[in-house]
Residue frames as a rotation matrix with the C-alpha (Angstrom) as fourth column:
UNK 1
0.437 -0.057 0.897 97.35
0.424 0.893 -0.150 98.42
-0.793 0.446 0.415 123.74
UNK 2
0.786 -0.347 0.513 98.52
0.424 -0.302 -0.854 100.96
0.451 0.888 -0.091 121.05
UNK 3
0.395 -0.890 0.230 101.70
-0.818 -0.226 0.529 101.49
-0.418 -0.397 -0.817 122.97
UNK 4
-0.094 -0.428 0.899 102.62
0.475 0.774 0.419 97.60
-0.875 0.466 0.131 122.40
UNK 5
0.633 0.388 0.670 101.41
0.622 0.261 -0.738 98.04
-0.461 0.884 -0.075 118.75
UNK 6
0.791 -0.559 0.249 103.59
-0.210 -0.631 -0.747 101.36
0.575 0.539 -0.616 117.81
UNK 7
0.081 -0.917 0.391 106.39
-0.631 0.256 0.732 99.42
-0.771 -0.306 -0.558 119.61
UNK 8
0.350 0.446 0.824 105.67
0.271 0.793 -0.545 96.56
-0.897 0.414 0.156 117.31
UNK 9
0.895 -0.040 0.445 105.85
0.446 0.048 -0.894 98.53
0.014 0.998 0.061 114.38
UNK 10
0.606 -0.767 -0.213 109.43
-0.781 -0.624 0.024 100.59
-0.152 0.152 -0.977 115.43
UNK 11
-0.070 -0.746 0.662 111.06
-0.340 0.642 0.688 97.32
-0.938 -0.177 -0.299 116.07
UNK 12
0.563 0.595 0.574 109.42
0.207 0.570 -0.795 96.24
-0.800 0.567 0.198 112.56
UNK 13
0.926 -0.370 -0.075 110.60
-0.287 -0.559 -0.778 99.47
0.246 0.742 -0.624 110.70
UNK 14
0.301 -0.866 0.399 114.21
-0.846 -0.049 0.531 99.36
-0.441 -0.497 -0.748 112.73
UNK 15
-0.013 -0.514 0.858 114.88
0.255 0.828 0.500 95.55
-0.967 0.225 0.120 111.60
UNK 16
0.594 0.190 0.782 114.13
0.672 0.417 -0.612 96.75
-0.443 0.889 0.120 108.12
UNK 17
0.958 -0.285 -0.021 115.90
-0.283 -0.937 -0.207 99.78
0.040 0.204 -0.978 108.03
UNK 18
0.314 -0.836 0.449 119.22
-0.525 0.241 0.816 97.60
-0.791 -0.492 -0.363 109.85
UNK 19
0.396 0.024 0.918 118.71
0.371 0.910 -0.184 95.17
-0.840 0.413 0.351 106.97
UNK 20
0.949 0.058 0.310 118.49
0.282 -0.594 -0.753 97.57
0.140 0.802 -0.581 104.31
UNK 21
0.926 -0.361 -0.111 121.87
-0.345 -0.692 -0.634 98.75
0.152 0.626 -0.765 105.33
UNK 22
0.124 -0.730 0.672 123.75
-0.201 0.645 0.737 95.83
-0.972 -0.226 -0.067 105.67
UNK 23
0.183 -0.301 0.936 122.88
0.530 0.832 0.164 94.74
-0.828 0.466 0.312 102.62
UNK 24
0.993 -0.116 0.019 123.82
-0.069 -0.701 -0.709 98.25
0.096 0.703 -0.705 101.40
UNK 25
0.700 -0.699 0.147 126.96
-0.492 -0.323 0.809 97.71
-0.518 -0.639 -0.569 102.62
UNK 26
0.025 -0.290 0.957 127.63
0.270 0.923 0.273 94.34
-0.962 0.252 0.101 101.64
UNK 27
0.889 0.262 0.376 126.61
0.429 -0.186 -0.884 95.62
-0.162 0.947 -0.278 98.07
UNK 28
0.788 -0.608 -0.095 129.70
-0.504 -0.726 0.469 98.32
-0.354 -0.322 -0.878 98.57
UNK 29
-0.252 -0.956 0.153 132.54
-0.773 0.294 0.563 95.59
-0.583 0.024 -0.812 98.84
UNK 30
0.710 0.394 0.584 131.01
-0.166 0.899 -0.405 93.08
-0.684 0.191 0.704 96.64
UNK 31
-0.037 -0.768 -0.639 133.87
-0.604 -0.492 0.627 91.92
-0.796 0.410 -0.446 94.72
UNK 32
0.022 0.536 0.844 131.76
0.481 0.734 -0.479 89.26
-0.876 0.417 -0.242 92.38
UNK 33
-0.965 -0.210 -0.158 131.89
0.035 -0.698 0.715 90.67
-0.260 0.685 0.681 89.03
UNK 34
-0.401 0.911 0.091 127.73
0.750 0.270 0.604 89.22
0.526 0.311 -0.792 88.79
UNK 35
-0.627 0.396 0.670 125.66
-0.411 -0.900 0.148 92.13
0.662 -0.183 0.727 89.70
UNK 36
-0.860 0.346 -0.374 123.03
0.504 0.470 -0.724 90.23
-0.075 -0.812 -0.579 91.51
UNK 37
0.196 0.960 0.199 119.45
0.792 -0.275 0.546 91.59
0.578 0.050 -0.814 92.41
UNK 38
-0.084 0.064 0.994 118.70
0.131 -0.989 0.075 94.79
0.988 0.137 0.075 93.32
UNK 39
-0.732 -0.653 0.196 119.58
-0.308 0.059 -0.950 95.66
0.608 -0.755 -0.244 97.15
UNK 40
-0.503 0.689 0.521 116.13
-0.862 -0.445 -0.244 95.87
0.064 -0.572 0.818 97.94
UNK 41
0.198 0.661 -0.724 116.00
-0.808 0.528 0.261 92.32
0.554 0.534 0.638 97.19
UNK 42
-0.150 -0.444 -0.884 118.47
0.673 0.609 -0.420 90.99
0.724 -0.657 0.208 99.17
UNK 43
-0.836 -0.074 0.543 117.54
-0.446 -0.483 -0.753 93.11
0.319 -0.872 0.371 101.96
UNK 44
-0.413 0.877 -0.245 114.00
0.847 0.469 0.252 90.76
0.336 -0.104 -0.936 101.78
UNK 45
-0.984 -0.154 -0.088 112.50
0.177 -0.883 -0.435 94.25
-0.011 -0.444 0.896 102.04
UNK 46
-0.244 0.953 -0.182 109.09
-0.927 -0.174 0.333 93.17
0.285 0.249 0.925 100.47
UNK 47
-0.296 0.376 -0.878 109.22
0.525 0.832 0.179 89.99
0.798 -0.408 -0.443 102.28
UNK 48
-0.832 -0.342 -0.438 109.60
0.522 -0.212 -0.826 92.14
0.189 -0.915 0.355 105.47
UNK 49
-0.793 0.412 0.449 107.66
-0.345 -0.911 0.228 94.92
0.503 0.026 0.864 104.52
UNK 50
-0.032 0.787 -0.616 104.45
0.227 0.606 0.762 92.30
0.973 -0.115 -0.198 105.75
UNK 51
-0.404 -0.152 -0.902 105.66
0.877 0.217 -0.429 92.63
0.261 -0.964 0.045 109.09
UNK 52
-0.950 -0.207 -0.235 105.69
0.249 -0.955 -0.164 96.67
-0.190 -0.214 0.958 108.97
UNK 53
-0.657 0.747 0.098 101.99
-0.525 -0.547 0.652 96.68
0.541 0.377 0.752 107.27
UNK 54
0.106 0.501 -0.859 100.67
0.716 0.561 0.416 93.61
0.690 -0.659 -0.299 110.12
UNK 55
-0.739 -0.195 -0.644 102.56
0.652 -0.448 -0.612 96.11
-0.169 -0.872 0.458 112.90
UNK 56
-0.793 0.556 0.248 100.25
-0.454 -0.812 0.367 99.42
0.405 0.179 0.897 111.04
UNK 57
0.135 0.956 -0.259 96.84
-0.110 0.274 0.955 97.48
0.985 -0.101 0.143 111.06
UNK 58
-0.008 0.116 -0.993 97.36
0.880 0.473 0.048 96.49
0.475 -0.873 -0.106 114.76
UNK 59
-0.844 -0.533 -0.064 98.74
0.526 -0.797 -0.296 99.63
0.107 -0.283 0.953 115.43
UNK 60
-0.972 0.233 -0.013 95.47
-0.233 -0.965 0.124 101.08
0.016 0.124 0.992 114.08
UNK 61
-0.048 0.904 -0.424 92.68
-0.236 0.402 0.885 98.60
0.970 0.143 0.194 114.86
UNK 62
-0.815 -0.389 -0.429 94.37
0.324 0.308 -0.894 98.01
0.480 -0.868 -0.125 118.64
UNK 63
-0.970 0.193 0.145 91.91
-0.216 -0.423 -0.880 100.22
-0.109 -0.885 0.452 120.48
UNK 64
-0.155 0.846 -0.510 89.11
-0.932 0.046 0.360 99.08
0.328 0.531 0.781 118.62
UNK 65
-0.158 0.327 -0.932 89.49
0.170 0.939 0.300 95.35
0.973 -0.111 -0.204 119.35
UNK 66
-0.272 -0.366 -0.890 90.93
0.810 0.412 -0.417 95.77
0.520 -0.834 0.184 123.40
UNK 67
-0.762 0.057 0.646 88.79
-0.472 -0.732 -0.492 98.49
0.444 -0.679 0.584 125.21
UNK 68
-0.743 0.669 -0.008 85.73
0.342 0.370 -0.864 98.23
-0.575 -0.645 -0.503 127.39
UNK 69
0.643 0.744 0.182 84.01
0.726 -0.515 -0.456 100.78
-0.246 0.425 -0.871 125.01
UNK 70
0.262 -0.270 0.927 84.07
0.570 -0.731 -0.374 104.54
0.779 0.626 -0.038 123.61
UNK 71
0.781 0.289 0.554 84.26
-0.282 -0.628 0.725 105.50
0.558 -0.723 -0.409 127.31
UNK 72
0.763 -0.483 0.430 86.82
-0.267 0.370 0.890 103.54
-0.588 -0.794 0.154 128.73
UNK 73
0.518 -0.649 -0.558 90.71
-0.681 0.081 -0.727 103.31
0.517 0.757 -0.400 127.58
UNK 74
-0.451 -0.684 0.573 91.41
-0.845 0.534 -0.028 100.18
-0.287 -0.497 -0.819 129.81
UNK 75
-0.595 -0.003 -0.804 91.20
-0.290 0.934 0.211 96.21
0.750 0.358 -0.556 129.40
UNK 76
0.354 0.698 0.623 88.97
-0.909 0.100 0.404 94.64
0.220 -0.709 0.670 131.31
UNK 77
-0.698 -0.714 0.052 90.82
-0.683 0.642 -0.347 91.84
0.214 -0.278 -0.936 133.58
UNK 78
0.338 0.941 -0.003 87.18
-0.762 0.272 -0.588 89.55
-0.553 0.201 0.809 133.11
UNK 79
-0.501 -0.734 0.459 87.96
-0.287 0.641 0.712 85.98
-0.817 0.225 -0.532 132.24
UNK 80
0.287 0.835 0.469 84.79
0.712 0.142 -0.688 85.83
-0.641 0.531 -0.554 130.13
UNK 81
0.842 -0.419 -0.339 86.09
-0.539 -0.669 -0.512 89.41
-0.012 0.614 -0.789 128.08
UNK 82
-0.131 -0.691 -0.711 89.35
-0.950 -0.118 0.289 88.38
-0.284 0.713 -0.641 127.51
UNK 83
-0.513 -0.063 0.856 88.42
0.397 0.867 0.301 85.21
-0.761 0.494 -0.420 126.15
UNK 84
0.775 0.618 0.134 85.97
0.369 -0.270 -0.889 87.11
-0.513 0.739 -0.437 123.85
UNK 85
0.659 -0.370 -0.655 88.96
-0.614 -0.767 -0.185 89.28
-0.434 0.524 -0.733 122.83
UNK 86
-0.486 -0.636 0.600 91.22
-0.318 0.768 0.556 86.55
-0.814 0.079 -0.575 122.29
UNK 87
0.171 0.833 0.526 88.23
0.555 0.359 -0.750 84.96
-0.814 0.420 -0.402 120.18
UNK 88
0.898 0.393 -0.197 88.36
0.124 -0.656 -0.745 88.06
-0.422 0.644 -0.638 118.06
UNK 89
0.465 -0.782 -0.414 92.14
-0.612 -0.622 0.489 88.16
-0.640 0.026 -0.768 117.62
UNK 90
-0.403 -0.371 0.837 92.46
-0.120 0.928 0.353 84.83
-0.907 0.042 -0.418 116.69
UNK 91
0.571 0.586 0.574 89.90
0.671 0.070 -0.739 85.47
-0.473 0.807 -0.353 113.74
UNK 92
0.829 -0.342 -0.443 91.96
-0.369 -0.929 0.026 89.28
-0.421 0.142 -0.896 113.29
UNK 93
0.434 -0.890 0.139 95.40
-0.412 -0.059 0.909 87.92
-0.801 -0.452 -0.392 113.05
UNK 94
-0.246 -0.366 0.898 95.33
0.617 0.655 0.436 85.63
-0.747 0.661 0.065 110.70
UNK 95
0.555 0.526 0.645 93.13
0.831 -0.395 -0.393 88.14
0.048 0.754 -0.655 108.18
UNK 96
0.835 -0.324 -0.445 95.37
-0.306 -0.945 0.115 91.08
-0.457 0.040 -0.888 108.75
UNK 97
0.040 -0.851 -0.523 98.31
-0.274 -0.513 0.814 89.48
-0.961 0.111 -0.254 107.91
UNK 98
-0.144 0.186 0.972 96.61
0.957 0.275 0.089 87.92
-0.251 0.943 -0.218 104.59
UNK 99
0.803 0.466 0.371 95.94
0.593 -0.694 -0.410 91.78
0.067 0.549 -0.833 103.90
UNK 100
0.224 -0.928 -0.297 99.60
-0.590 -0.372 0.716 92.55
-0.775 0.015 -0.631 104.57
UNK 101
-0.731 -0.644 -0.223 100.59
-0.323 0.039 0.946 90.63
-0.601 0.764 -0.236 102.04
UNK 102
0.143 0.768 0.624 98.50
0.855 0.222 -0.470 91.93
-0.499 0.600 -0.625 99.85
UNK 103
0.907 0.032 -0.420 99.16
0.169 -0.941 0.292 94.83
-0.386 -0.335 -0.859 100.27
UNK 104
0.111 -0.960 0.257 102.97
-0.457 0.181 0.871 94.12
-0.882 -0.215 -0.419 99.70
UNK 105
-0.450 -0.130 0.884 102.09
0.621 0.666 0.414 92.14
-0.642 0.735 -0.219 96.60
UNK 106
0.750 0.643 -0.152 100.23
0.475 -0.685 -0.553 94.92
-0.460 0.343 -0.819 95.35
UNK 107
0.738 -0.426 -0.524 103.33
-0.383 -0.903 0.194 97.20
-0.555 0.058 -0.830 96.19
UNK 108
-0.405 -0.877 0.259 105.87
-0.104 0.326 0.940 94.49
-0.909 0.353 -0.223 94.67
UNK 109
-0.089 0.401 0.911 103.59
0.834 0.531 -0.152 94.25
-0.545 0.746 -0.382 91.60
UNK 110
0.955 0.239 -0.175 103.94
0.208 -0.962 -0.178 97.96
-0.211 0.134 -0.968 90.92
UNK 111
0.619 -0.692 -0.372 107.23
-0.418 -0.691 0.590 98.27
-0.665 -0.209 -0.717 91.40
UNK 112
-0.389 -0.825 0.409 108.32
0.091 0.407 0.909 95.82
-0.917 0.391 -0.083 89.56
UNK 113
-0.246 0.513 -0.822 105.60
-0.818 -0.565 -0.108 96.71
-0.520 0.646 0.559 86.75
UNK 114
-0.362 0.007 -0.932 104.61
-0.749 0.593 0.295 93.03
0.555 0.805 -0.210 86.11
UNK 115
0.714 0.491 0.499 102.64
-0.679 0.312 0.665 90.06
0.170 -0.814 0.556 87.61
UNK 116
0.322 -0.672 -0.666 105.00
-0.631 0.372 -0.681 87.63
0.705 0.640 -0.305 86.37
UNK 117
-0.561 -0.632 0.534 106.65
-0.609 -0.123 -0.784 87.95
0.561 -0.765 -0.316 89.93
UNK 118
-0.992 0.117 -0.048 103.45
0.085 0.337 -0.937 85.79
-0.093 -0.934 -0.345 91.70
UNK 119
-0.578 0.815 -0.028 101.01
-0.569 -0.428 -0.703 87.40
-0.585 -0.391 0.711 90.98
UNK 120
-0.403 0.281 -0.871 99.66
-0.558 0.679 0.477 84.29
0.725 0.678 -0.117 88.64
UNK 121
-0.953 -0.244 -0.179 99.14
0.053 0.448 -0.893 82.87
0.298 -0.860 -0.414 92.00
UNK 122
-0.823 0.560 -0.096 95.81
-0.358 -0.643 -0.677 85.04
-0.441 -0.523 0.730 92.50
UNK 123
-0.027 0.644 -0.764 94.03
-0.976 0.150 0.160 83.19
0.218 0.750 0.625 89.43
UNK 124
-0.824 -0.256 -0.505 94.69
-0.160 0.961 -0.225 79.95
0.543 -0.105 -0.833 90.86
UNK 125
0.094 0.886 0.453 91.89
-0.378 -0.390 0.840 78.18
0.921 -0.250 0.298 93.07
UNK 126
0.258 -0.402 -0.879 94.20
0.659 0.738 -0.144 76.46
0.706 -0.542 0.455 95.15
UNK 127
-0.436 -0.531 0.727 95.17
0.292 -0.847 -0.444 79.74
0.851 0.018 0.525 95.89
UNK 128
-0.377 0.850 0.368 91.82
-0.710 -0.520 0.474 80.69
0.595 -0.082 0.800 97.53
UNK 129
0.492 0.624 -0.607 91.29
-0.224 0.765 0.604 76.93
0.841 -0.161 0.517 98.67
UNK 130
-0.213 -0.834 -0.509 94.54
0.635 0.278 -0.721 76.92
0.743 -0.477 0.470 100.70
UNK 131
-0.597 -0.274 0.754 93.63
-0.113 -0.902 -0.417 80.00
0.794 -0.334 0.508 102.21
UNK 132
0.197 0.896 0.399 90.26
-0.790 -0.096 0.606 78.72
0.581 -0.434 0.688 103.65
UNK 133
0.547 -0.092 -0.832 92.00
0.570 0.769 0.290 75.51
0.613 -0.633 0.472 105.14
UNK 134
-0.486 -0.784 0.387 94.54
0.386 -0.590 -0.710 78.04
0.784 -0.196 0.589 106.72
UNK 135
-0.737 0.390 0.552 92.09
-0.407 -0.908 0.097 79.83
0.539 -0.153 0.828 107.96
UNK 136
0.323 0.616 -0.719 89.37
-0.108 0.778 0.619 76.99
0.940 -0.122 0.317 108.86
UNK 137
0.158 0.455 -0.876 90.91
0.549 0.697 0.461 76.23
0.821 -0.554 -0.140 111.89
UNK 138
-0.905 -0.253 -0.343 91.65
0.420 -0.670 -0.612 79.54
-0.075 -0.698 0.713 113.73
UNK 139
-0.166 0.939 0.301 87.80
-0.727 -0.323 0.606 80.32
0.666 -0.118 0.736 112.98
UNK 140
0.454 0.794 -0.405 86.59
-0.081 0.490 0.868 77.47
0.887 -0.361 0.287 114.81
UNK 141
-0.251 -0.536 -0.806 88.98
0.798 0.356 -0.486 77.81
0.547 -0.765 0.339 117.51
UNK 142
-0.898 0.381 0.222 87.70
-0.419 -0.894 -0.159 81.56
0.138 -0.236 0.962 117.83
UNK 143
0.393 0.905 -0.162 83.67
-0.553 0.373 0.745 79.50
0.735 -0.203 0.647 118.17
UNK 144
0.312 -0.190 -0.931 85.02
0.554 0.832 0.016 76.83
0.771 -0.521 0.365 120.47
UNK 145
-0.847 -0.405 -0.343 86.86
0.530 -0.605 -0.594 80.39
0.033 -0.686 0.727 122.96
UNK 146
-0.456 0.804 0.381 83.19
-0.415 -0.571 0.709 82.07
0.787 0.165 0.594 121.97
UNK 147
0.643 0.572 -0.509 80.82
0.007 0.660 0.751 79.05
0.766 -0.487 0.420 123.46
UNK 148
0.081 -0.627 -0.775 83.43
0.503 0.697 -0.511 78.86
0.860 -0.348 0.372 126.13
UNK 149
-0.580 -0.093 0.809 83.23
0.185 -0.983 0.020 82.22
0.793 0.161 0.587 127.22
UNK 150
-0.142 0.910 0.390 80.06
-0.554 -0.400 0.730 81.83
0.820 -0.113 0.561 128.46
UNK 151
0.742 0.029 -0.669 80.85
0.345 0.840 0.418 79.10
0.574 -0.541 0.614 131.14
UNK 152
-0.673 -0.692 -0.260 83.53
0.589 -0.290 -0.754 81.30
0.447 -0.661 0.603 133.11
């Protein structure tokens, strides 16, 4: 499973890296006399960057979620286990990539040296309220693949 995952993240890094120099390029022949934002903006490099820090966490929680154990580096092909794992991804997925972009909002709050950018967003309770409806129904779909589990 950490093969897929560090594929995951080259294609991740690669699309940003491809991006990054198009829109270094493009920057080159602009012939606009407006400067524009900074390349790294139009390259959506901290929009992307989410992808590259979802690919890491998988990358580095993979063997943890999808072995049999500390003894064993294969999947079990159990219809009862991979619903359980499923179960667990479905809860994983969604929380990792809320902690990619975090992470990312962290790093765009730094760099740019200012919350201004969003980060007003965090004091909100809609903020926080949105997240749990988001979230709300990939938990109970992860209980509903749990209880199911057992019946295969």
């Amino acid at each position: 499973m950490r093969a897929y995952a560090a594929a995951f993240l080259a294609a991740t890094i690669a699309a940003l890296v491809v991006d990054a120099a198009l829109q270094l390029g493009l920057e080159a022949v602009r012939v606009s006399g407006f400067g524009g934002a900074p390349w790294w903006v139009t390259a959506h490099l901290i929009e992307r960057g989410r992808w590259v820090v979802l690919a890491l966490l998988l990358w580095w929680l993979a063997p943890r979620f999808f072995t049999d154990g500390a003894e064993s580096k294969t999947l079990s092909t159990a219809p009862s286990e991979a619903w359980r794992r499923v179960a667990v991804a479905v809860i994983a997925v969604p929380l990792l990539w809320i902690a990619a972009t975090w992470i990312v909002s962290a790093a765009r709050f730094t760099l740019l040296g200012s919350w201004d950018t969003d980060g007003r967003v965090f004091l909100s309770g809609d903020y926080y309220r949105g997240l749990l409806l988001d979230l709300a129904p990939w938990g109970m779909a992860a209980a509903v693949l749990s209880a199911a589990r057992r019946h295969l």
